[in-house]
C-alpha positions in Angstrom: 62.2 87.4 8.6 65.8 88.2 9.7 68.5 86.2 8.8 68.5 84.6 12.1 65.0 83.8 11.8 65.6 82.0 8.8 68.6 79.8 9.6 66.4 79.1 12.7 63.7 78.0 10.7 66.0 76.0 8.3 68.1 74.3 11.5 64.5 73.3 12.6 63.3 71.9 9.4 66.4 70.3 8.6 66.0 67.1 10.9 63.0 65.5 12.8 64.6 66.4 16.4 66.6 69.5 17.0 68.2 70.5 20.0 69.7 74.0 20.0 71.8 73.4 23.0 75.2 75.2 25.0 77.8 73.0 23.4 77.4 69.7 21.1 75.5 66.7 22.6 79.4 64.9 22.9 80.5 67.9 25.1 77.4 69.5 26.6 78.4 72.8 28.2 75.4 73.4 30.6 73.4 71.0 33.2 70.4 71.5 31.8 71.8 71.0 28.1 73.1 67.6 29.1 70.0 67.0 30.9 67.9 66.8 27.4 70.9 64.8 25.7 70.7 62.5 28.2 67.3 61.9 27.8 67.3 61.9 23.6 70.2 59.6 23.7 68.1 57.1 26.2 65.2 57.0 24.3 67.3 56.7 20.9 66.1 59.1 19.3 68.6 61.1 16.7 68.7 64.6 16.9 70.6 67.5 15.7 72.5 69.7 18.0 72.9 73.3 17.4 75.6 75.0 19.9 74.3 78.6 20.3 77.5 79.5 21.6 78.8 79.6 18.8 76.6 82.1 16.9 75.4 85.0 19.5 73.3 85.8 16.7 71.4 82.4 16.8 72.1 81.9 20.7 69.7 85.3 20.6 67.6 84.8 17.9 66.1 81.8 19.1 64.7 83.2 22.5 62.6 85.3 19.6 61.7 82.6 17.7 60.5 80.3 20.3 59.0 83.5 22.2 60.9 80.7 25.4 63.8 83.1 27.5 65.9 79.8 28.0 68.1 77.2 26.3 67.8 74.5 25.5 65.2 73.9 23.2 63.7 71.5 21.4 62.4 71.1 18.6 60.9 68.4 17.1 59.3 67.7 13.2 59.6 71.7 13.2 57.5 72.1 16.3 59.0 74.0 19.7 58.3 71.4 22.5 60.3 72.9 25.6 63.3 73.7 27.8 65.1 71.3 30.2 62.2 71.0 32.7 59.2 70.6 30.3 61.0 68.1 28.3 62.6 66.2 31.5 58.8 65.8 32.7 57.1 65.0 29.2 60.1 61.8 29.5 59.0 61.0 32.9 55.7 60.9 32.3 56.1 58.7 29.1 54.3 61.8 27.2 57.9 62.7 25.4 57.9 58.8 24.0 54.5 59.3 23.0 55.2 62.7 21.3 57.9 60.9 19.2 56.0 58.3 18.1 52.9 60.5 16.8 55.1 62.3 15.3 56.3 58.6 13.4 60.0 58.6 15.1 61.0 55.4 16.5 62.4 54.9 20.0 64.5 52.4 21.8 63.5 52.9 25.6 60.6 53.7 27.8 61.0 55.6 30.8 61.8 53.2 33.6 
């Protein structure tokens, strides 16, 4: 395992709900990163950001990793769920809620 690889794999075990993201989830610095804060801070669910622009190493290595070309991803109880779109539709459909609380993490809000 590089050394990406493993501060990948430590980022994604280090919290229920990581979101390796362009920017932090206070400043977002894509659409389609805000897009997935939006929706983690709706349903109330804390999560970990990870700003791959900060580390080209990790803003690489976890297109690898995830074997997924895009960011952002999430990841949640260690487990790669998806990008912007698949998470965005997972929420609408009420399947992202349901995921979470498999997975025994709270949330706050339904989809409306």
């Amino acid at each position: 395992m590089t050394d990406a690889n493993t501060r990948i794999n430590n980022e994604v075990k280090s919290q229920d709900v990581v979101l390796f993201m362009k920017g932090t989830p206070q400043f977002p610095m894509c659409g389609f990163s805000g897009q997935v804060v939006q929706i983690l801070n709706y349903v109330g669910v804390p999560f970990k950001g990870v700003n791959v622009l900060e580390d080209q190493e990790i803003r690489e290595g976890i297109k690898a990793y995830s074997n997924w070309p895009t960011i952002p991803q999430l990841y949640v109880k260690g487990e790669f769920v998806g990008g912007c779109d698949i998470t965005r539709e997972m929420f609408q459909a009420g399947e992202l809620q349901q995921l979470f609380a498999e997975k025994g993490i709270p949330v706050k809000q339904t989809a409306a």
